[in-house]
C-alpha positions in Angstrom: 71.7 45.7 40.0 72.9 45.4 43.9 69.9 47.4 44.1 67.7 44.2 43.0 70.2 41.4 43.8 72.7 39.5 46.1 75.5 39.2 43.7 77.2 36.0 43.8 80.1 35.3 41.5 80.3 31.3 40.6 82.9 30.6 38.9 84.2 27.0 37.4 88.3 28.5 37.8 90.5 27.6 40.0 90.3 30.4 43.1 94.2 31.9 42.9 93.4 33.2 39.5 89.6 34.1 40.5 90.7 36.1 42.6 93.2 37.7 40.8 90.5 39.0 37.8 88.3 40.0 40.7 90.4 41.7 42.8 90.9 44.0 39.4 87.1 44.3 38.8 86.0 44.9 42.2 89.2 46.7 44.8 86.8 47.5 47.2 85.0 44.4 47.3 82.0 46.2 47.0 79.8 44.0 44.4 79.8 40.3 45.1 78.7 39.4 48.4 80.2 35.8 47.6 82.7 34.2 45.4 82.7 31.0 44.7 84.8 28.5 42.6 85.6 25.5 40.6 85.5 23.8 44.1 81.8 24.8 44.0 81.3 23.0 41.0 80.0 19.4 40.2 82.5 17.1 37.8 80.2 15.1 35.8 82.0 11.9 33.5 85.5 13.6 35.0 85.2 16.1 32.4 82.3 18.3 32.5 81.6 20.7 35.5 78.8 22.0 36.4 78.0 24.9 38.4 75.9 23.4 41.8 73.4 26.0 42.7 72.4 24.1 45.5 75.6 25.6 47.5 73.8 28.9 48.1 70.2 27.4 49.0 71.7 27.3 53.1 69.6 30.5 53.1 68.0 31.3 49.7 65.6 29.3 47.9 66.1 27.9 44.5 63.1 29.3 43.0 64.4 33.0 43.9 68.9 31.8 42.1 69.3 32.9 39.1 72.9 32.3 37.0 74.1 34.0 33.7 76.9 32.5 32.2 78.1 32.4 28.6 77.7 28.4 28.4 74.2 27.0 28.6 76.2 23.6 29.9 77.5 25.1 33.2 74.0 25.4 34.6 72.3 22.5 32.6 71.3 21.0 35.9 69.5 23.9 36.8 68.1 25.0 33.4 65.3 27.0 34.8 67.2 29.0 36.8 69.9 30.0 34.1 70.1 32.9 31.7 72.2 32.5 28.8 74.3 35.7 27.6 76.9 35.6 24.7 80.6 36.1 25.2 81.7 39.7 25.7 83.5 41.0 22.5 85.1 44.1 23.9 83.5 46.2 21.4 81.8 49.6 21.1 78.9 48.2 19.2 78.3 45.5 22.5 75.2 45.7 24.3 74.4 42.2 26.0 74.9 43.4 29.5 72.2 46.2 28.5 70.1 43.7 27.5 70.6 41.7 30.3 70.1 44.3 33.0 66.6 45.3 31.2 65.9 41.9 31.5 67.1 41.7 35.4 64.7 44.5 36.5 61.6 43.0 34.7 62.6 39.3 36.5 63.4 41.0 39.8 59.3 42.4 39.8 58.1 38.7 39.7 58.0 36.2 42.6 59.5 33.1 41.4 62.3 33.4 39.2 62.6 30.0 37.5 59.1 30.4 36.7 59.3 33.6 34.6 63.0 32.3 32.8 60.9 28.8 32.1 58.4 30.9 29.9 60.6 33.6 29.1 64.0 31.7 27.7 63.7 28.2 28.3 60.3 27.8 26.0 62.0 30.0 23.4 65.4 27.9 23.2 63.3 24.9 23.1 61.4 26.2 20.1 64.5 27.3 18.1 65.6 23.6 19.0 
């Protein structure tokens, strides 16, 4: 995907143990051009963060961010911009990440990102609504 992508990990934990898990995933630091944490993150009613997009558009536009995360809520304020993946199981018969990356390589071809996830997911979770 680093072929297609700036990846940017954005993460609503706390940074120490962030690090930590990817530190494991990544020694070389080799992946993620960024990492960012809860810090990152917008409380909303002092319970519900949210992850703030709008900390990487210093030199990116929004149109062109895209987040997957396992909770639709985390980037409800950016629904256009989010793809929603379900939780990894650890088993052999788990595909979403190959899912996902089929999907990545179609969305990277197209010129505005939240555009392409509006008709592509966000019409089709409205529908099943």
């Amino acid at each position: 995907m680093k072929n297609y992508y700036e990846i940017i990990v954005l993460t609503a934990a706390d940074e120490e143990y962030a690090s930590t898990v990817l530190d494991f995933i990544e020694k070389n630091q080799k992946y993620f051009s960024h990492r960012l944490f809860k810090n990152h993150c917008i409380l909303k009613q002092n319970f519900y963060l949210f992850k703030n997009l709008n900390v990487l558009t210093k030199n990116r536009l929004i149109k062109d961010i895209i987040i997957v995360d396992n909770i639709v809520r985390n980037f409800a304020l950016f629904i256009c911009n989010g793809i929603p993946i379900i939780d990894y199981k650890g088993t052999n018969d788990d595909f979403e990440l190959c899912k996902l990356s089929n999907f990545l390589v179609q969305l990277a071809s197209n010129e505005n990102c939240t555009e392409f996830i509006r008709n592509n997911i966000v019409k089709s979770l409205l529908k099943n609504e």
